[in-house]
DSSP file (Angstrom, degrees, kcal/mol; ACC not computed):
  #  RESIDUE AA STRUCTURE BP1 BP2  ACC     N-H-->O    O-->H-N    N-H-->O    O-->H-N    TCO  KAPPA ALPHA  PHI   PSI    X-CA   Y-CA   Z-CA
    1    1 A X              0   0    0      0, 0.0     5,-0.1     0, 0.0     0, 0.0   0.000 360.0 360.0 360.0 129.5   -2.6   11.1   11.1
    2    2 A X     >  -     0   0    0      1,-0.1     4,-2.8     4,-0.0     5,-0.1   0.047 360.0-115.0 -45.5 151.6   -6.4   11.3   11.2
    3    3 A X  H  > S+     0   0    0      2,-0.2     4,-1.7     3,-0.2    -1,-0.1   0.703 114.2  54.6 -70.9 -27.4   -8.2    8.6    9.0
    4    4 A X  H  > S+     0   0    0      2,-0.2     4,-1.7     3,-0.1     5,-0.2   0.924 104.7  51.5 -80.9 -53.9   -9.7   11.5    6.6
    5    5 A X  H  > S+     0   0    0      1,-0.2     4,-0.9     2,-0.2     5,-0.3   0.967 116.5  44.0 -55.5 -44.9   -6.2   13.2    5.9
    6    6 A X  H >X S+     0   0    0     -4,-2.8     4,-2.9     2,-0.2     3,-1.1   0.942 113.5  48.7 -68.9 -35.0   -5.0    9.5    4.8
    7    7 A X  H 3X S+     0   0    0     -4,-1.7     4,-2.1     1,-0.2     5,-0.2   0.942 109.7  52.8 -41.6 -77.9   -8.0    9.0    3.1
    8    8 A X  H 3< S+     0   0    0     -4,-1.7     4,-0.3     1,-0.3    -1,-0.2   0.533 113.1  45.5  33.2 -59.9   -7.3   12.5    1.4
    9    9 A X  H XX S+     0   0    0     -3,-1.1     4,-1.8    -4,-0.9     3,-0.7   0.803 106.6  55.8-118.8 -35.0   -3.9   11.4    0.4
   10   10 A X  H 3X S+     0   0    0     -4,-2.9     4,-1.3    -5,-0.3    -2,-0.2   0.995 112.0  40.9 -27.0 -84.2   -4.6    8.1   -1.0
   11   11 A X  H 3< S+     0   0    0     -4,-2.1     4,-0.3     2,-0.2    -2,-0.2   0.273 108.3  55.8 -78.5  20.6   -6.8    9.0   -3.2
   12   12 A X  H <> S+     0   0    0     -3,-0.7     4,-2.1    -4,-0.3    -1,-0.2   0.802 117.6  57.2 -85.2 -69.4   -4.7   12.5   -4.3
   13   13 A X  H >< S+     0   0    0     -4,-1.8     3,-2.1     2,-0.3    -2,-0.2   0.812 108.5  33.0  14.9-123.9   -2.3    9.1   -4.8
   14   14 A X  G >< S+     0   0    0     -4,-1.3     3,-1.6     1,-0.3    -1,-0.3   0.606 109.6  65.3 -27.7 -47.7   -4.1    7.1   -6.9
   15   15 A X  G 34 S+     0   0    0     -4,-0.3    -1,-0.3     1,-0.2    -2,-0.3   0.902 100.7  61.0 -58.8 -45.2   -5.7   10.5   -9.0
   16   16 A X  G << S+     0   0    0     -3,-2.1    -1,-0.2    -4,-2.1    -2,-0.2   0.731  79.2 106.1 -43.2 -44.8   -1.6   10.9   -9.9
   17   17 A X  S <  S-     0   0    0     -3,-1.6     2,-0.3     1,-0.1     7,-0.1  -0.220  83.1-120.4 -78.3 140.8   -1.6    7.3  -11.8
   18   18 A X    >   -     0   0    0      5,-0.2     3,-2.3     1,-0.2    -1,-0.1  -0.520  19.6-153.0 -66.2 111.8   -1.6    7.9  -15.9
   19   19 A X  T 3  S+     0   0    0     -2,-0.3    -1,-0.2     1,-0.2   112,-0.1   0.923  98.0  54.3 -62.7 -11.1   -5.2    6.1  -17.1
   20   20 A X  T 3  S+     0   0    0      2,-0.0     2,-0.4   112,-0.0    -1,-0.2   0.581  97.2  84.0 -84.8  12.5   -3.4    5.6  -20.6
   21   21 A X    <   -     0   0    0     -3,-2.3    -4,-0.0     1,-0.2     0, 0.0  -0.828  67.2-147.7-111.8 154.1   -0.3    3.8  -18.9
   22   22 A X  S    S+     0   0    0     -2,-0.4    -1,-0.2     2,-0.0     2,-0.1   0.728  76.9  67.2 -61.6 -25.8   -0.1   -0.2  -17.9
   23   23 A X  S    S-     0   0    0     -5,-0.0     2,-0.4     0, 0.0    -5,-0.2  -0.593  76.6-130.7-121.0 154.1    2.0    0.3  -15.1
   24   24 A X        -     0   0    0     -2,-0.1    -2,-0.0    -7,-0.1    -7,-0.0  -0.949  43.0-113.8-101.7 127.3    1.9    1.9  -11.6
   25   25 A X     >  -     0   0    0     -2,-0.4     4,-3.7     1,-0.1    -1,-0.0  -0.085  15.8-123.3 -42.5 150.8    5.2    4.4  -11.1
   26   26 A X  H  > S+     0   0    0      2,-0.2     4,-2.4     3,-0.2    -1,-0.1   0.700 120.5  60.3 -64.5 -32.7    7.9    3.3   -8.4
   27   27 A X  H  > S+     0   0    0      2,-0.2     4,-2.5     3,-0.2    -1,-0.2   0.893 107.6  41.0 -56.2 -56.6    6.8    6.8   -7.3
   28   28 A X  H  > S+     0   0    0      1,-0.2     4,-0.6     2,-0.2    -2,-0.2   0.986 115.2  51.6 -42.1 -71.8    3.0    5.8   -6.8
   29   29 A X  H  X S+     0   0    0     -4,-3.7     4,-1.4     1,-0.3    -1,-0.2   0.735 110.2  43.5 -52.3 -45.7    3.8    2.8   -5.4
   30   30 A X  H >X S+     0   0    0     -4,-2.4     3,-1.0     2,-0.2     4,-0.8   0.967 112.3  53.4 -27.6 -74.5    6.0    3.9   -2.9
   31   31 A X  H >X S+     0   0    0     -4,-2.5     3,-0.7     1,-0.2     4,-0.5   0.722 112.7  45.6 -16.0 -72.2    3.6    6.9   -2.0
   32   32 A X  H >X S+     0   0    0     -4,-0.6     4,-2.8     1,-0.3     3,-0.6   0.778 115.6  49.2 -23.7 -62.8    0.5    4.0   -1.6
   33   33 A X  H << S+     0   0    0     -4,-1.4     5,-0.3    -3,-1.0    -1,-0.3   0.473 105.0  55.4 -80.9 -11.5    3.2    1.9    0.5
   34   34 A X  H << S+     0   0    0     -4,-0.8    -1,-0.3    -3,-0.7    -2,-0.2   0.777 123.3  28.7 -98.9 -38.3    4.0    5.2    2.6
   35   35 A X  H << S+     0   0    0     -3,-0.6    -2,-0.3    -4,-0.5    -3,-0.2   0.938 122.1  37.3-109.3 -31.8    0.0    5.3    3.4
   36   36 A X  S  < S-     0   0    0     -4,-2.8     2,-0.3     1,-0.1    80,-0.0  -0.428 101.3 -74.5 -74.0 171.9   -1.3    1.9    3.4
   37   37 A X     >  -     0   0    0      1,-0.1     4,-2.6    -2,-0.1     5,-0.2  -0.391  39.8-140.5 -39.3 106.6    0.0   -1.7    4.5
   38   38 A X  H  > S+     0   0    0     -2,-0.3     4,-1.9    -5,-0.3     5,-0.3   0.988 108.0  61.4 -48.6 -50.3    2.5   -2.5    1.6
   39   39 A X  H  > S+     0   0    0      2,-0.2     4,-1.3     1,-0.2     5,-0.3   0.822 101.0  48.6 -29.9 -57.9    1.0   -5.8    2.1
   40   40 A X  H  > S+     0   0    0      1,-0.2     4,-5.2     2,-0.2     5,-0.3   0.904 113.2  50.2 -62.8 -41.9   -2.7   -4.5    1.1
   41   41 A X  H  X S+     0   0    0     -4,-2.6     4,-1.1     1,-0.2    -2,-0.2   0.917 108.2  46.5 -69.0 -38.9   -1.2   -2.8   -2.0
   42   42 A X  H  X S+     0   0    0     -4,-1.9     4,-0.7     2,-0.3    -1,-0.2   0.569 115.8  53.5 -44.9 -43.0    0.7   -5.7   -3.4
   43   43 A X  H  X S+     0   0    0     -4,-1.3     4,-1.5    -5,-0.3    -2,-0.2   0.764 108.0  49.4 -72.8 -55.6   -2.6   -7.5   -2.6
   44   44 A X  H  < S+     0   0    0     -4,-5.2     4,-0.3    -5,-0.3    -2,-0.3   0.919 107.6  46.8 -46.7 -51.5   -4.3   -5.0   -4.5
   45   45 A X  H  X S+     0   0    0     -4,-1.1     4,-2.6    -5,-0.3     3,-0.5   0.744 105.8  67.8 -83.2 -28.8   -2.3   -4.9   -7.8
   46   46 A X  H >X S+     0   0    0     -4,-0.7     4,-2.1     1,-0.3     3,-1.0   0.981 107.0  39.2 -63.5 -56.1   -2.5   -8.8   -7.6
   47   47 A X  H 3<>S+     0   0    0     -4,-1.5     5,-1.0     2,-0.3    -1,-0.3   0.495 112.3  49.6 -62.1 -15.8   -5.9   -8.5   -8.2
   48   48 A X  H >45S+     0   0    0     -3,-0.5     3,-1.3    -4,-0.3    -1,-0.3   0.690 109.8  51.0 -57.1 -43.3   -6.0   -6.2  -10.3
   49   49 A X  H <<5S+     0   0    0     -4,-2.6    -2,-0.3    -3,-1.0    -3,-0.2   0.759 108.9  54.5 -86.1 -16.9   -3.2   -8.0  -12.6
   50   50 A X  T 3<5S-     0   0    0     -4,-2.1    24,-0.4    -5,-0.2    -1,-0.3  -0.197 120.1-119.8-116.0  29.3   -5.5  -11.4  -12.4
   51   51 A X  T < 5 +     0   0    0     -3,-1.3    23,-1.3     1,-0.2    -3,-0.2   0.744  62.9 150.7  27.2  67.8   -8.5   -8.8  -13.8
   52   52 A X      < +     0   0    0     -5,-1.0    16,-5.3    21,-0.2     2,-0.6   0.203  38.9  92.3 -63.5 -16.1  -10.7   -9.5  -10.7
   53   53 A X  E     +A   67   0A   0     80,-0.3    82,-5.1    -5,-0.2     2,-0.5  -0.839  54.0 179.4-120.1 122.3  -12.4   -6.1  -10.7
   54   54 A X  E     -Ab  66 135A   0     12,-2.4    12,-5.7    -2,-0.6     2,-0.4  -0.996  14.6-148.7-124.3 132.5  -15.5   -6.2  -12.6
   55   55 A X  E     -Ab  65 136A   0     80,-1.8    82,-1.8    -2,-0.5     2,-0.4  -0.964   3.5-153.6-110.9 123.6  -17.5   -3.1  -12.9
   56   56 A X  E     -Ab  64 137A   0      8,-3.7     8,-3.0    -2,-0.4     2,-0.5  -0.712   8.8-171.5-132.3 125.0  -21.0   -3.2  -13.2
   57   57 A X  E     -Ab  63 138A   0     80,-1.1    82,-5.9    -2,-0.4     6,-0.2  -0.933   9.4-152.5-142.8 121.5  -23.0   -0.3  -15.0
   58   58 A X        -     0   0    0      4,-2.0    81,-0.3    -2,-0.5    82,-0.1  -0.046  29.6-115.1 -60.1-170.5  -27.1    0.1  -14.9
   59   59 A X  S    S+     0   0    0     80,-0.1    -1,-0.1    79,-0.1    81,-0.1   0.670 121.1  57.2 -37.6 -61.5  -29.0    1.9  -17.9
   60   60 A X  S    S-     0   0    0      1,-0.1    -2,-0.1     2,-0.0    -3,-0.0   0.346 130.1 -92.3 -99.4  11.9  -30.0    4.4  -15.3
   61   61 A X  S    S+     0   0    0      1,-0.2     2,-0.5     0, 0.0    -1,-0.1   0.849  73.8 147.0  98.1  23.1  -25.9    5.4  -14.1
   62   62 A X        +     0   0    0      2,-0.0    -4,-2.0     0, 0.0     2,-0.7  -0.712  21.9 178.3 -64.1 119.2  -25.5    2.8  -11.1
   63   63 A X  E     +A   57   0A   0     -2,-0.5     2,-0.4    -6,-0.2    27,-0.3  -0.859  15.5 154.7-116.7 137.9  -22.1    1.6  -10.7
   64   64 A X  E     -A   56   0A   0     -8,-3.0    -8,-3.7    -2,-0.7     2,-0.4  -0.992  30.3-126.5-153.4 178.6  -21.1   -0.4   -8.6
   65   65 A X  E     -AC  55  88A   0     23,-2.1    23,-3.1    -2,-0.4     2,-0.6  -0.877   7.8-146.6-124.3 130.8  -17.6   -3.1   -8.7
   66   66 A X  E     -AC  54  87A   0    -12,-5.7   -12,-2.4    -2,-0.4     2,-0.6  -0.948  10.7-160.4 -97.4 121.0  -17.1   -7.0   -8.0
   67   67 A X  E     -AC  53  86A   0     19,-4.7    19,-0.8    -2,-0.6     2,-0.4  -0.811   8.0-154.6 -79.9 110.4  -13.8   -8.3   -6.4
   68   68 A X  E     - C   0  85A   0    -16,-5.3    17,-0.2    -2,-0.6     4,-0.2  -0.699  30.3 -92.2-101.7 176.9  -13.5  -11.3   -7.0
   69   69 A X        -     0   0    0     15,-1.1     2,-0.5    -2,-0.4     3,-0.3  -0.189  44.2 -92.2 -81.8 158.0  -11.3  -13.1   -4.4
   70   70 A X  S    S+     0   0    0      1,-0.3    -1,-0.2    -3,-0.0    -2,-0.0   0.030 119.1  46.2 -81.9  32.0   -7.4  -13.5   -4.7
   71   71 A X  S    S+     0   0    0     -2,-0.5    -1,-0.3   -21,-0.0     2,-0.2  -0.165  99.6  98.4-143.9  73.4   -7.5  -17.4   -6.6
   72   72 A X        -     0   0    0     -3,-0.3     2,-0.2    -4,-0.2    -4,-0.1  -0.922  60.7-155.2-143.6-144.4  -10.0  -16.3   -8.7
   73   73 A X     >  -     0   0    0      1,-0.2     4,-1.0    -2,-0.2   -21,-0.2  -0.853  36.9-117.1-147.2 154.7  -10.1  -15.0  -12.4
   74   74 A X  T >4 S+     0   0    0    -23,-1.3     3,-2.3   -24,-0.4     4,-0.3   0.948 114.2  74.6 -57.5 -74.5  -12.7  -12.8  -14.3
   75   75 A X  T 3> S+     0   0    0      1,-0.3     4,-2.6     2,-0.2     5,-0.3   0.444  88.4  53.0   1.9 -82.0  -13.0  -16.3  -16.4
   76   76 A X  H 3>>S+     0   0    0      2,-0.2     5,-2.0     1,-0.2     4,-0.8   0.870 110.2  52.2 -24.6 -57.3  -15.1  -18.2  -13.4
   77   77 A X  H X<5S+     0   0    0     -3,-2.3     3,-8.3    -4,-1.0     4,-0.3   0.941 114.2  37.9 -55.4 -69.4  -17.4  -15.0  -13.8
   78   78 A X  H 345S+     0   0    0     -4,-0.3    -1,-0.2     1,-0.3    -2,-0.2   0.907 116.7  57.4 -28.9 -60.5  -17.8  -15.4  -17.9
   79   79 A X  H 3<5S-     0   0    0     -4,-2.6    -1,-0.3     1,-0.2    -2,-0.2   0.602 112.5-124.7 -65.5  -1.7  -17.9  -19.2  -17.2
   80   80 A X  T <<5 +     0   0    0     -3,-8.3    -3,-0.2    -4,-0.8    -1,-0.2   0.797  60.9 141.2  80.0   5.3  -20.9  -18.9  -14.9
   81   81 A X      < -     0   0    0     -5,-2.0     2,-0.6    -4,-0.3    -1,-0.2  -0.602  63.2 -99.5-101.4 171.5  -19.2  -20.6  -11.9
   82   82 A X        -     0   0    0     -2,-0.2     2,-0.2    68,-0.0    -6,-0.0  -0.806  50.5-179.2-106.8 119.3  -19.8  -19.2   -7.9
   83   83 A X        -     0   0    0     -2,-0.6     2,-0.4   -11,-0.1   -11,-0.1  -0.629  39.2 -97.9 -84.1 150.3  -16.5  -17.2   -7.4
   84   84 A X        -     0   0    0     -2,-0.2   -15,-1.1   -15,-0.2     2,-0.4  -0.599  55.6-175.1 -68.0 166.8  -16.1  -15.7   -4.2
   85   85 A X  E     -C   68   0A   0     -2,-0.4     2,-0.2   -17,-0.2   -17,-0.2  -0.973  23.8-151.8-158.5 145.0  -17.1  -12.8   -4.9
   86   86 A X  E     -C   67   0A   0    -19,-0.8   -19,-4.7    -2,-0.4     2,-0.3  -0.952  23.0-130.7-142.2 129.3  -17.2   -9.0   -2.7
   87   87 A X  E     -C   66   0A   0    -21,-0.3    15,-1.1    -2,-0.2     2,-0.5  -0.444  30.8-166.5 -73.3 111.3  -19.9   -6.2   -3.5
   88   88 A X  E     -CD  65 101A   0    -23,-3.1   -23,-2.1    -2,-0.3     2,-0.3  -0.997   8.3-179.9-118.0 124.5  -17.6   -2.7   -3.9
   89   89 A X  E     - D   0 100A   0     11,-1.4    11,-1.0    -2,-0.5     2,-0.4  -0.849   7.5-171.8-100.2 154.1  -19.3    0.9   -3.9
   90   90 A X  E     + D   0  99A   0    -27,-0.3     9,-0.2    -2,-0.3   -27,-0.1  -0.958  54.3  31.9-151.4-177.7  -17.7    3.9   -4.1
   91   91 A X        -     0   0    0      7,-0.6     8,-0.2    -2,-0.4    -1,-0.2   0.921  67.4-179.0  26.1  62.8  -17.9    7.5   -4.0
   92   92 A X        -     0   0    0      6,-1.2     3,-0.2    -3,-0.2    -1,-0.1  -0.363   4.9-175.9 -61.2 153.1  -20.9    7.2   -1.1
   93   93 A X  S    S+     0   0    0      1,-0.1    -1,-0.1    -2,-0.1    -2,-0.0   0.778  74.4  51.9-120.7 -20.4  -21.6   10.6   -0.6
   94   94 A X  S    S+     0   0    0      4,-0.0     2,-0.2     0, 0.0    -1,-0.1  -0.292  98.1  83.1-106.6  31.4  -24.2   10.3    2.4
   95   95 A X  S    S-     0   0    0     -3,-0.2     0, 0.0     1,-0.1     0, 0.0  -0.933  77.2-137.9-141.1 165.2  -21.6    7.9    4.6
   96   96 A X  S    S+     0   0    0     -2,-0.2     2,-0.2     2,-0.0    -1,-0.1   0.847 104.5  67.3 -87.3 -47.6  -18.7    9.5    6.9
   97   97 A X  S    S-     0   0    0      1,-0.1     3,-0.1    -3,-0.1   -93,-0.0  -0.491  88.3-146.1 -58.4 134.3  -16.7    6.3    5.1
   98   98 A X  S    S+     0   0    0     -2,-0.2    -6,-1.2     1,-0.1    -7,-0.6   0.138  75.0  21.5-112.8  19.4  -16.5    7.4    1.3
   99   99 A X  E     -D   90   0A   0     -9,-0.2     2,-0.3    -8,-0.2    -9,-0.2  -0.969  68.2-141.1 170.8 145.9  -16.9    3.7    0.1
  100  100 A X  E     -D   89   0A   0    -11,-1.0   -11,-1.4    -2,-0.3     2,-0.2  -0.833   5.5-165.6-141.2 142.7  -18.1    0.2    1.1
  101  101 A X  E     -D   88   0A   0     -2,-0.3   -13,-0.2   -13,-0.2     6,-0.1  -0.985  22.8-147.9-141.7 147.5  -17.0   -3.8    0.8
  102  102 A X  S    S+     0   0    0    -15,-1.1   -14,-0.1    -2,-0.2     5,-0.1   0.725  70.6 105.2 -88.0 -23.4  -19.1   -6.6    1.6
  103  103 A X  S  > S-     0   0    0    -16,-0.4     4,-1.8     1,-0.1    -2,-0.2  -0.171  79.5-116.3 -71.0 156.9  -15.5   -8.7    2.8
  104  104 A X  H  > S+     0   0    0      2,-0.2     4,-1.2     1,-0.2     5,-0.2   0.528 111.2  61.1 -58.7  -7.6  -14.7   -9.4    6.5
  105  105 A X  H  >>S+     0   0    0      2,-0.2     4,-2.8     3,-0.2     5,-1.8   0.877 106.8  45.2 -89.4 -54.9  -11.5   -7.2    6.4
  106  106 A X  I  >>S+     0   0    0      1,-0.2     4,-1.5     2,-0.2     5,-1.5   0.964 119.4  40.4 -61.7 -59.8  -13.5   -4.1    5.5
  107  107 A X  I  <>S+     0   0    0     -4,-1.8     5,-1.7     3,-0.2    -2,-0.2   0.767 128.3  34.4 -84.7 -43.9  -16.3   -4.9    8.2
  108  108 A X  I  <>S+     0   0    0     -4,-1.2     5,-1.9     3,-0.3     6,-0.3   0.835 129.2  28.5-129.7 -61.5  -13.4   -6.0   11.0
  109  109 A X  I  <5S+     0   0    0     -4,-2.8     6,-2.2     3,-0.2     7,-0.8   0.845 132.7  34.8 -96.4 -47.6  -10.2   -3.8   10.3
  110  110 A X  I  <<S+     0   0    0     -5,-1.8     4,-0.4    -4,-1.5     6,-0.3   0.978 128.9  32.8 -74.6 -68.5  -12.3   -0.5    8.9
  111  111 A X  I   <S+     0   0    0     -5,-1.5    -3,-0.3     1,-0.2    -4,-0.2   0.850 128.0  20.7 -11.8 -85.3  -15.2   -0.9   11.0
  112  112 A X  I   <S+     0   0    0     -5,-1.7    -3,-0.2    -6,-0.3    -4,-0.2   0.779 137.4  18.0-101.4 -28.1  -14.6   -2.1   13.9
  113  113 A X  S   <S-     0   0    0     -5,-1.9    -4,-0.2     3,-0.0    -2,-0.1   0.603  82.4-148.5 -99.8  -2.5  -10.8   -1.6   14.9
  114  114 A X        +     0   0    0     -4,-0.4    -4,-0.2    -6,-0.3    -5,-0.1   0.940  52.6 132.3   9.4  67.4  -10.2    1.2   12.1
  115  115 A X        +     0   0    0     -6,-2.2     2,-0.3  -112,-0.0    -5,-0.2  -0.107  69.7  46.0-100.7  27.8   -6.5    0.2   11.6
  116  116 A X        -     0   0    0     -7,-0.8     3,-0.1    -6,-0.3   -80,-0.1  -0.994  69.9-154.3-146.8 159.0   -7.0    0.2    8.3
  117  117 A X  S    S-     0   0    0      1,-0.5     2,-0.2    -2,-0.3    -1,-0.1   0.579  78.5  -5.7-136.3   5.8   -8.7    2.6    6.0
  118  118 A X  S    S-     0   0    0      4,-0.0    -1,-0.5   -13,-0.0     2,-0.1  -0.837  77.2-110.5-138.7 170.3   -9.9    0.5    2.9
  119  119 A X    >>  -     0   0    0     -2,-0.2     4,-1.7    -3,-0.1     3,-1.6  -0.414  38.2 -96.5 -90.2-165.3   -9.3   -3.2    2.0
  120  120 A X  H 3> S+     0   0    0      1,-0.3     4,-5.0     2,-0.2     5,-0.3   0.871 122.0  57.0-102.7 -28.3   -7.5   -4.4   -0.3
  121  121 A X  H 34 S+     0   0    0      2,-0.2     4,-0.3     1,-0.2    -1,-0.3   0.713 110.3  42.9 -27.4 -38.1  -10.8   -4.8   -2.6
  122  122 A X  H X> S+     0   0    0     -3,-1.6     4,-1.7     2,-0.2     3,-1.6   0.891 109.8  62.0-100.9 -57.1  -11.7   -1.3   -2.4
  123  123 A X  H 3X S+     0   0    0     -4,-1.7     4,-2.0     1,-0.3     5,-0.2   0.846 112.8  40.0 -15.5 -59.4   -7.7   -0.6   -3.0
  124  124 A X  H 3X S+     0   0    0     -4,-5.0     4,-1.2     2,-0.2    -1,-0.3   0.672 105.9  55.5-110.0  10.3   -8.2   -2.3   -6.3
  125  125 A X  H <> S+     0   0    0     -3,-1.6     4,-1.5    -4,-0.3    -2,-0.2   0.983 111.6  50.0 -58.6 -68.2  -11.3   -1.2   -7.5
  126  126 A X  H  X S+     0   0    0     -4,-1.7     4,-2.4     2,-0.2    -2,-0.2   0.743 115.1  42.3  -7.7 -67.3   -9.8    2.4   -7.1
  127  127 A X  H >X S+     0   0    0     -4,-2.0     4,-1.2    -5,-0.3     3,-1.0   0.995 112.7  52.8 -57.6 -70.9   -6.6    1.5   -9.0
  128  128 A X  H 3<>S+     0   0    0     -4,-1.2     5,-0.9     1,-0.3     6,-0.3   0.726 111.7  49.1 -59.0 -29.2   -8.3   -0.4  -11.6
  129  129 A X  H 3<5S+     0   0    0     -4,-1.5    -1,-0.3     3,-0.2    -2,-0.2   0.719 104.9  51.7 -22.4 -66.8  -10.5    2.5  -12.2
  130  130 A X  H <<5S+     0   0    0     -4,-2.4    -2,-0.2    -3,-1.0    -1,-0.2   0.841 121.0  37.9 -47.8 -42.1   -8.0    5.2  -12.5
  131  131 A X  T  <5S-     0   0    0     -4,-1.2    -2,-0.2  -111,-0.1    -1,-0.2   0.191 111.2-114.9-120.2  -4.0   -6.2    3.0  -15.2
  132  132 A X  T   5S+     0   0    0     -5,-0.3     2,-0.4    -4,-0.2    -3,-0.2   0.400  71.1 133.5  81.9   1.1   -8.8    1.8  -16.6
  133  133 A X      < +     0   0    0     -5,-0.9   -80,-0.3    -6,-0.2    -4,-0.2  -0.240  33.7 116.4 -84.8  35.9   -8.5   -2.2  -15.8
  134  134 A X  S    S-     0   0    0     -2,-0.4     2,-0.4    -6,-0.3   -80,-0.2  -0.590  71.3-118.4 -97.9 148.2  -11.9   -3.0  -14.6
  135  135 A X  E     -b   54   0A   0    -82,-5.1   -80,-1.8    -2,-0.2     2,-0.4  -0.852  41.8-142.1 -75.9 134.0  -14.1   -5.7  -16.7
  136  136 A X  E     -b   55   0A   0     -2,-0.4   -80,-0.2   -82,-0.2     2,-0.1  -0.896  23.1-175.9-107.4 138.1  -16.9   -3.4  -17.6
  137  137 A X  E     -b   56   0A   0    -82,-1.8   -80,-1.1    -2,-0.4    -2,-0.1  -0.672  26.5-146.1-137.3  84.4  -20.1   -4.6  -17.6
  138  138 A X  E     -b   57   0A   0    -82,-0.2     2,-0.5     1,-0.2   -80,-0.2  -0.019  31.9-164.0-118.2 139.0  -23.4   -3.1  -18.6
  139  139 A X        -     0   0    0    -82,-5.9    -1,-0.2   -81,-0.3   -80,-0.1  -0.797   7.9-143.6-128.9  90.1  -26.0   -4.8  -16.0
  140  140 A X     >  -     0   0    0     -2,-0.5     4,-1.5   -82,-0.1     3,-0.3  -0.204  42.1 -99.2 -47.2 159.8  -30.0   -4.9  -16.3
  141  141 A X  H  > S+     0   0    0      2,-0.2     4,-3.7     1,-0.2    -1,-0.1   0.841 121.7  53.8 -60.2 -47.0  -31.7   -4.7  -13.6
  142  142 A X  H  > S+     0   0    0      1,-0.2     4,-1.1     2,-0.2    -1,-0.2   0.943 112.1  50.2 -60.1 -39.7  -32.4   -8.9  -13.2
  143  143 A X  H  > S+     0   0    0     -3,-0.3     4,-0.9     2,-0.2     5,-0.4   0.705 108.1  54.1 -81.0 -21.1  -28.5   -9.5  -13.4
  144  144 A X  H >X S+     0   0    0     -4,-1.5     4,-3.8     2,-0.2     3,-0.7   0.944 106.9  45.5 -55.8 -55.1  -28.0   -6.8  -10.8
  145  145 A X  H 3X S+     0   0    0     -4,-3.7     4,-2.5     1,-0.2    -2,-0.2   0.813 107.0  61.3 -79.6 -11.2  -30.3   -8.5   -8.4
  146  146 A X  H 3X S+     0   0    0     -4,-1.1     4,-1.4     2,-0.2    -1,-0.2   0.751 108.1  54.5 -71.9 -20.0  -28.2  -12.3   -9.5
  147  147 A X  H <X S+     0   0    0     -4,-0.9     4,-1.0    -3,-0.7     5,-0.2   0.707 110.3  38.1 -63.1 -52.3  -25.2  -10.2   -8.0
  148  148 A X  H  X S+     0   0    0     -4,-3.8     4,-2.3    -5,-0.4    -2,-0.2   0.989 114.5  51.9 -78.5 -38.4  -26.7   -9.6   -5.1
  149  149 A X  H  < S+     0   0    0     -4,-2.5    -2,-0.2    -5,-0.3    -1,-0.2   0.979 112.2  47.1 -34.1 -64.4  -28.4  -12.9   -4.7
  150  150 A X  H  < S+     0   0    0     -4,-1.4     3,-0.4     1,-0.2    -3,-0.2   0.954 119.3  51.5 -69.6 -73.3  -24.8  -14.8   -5.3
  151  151 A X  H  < S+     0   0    0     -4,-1.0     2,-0.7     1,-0.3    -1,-0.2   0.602 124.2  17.0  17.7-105.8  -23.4  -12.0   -2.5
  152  152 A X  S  < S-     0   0    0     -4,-2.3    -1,-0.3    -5,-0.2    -2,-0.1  -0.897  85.5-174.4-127.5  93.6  -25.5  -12.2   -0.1
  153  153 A X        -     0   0    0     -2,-0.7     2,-0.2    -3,-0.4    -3,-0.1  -0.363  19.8-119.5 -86.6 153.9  -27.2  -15.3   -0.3
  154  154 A X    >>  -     0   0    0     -2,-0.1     3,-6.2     1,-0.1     4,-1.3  -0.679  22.3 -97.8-116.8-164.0  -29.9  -16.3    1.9
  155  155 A X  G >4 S+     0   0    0      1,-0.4     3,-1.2     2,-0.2    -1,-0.1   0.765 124.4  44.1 -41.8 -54.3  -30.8  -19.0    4.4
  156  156 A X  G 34 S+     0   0    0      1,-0.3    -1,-0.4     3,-0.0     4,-0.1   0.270 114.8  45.2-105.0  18.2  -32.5  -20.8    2.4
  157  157 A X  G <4 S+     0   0    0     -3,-6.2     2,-0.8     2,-0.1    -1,-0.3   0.463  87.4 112.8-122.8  -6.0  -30.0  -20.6   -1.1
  158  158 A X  S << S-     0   0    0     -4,-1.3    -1,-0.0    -3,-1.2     0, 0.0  -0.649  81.7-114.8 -54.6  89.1  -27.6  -21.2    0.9
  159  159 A X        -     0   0    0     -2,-0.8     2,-0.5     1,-0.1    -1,-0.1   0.326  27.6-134.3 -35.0 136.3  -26.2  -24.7    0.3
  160  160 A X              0   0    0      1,-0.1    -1,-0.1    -4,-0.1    -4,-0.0  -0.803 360.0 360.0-108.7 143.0  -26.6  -27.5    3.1
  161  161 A X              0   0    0     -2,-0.5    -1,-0.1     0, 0.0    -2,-0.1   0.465 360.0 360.0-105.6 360.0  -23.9  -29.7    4.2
């Protein structure tokens, strides 16, 4: 099946999960498991259930999601400590790809071999979205650009060993 029809049916998917409920149905999950890597999805909800997906909203309607990576906890973020951390967009409208990750999986498995058609990041931004389980976080412009700093740091903030 073409990458657009799974796309397509993912997110048909995912539009199905109730936002007012805690849980994903046996149905969903099946469904997900039917179109993704059970593996990714499993990977997904883990992050999701360890509140990982922080969602970042400007004053002027920019949104955009942090994952942070699976051992660690929206906590590090509060506490101010360097999580790993991945940069999620979604709903691009001017890309063939409807959505973007800063992790190697996305760049390496969507990219470049496209066996895969999100990672498991994007997976649970999505989810956490529908359902409402994102930390929301209303972001000025200077804490935007400390996100992107801690990202995609460069040479020279980059710690030397």
């Amino acid at each position: 099946m073409p990458a657009e029809e799974l796309l397509a049916l993912a997110s048909a998917t995912i539009q199905t999960i109730d936002p007012s409920a805690s849980f994903i149905t046996d149905e969903v999950l099946a469904s997900l498991s039917a179109i993704l890597p059970e593996k990714l999805v499993i990977a997904a909800l883990d992050l999701i259930d360890r509140r990982n997906v922080i969602h970042y909203v400007t004053p002027w309607g920019h949104t955009e999601y942090e994952v942070l990576g699976s051992t660690e906890t929206g906590a590090n973020i509060i506490l101010g400590e360097s999580p790993s951390s991945y940069s999620v967009l979604l709903d691009i409208q001017t890309s063939p790809v409807p959505y973007s990750c800063s992790c190697p999986a996305f760049l390496h498995s969507v990219l470049r071999l496209e066996s895969h058609i999100m990672c498991k990041h994007i997976l649970a931004a999505l989810i956490a979205r529908q359902m409402n389980m994102s930390i929301i976080r209303p972001t000025s412009v200077d804490e935007l650009a400390a996100l992107f700093i801690r990202q995609f740091p460069t040479k020279a903030e980059t710690p030397r060993e």
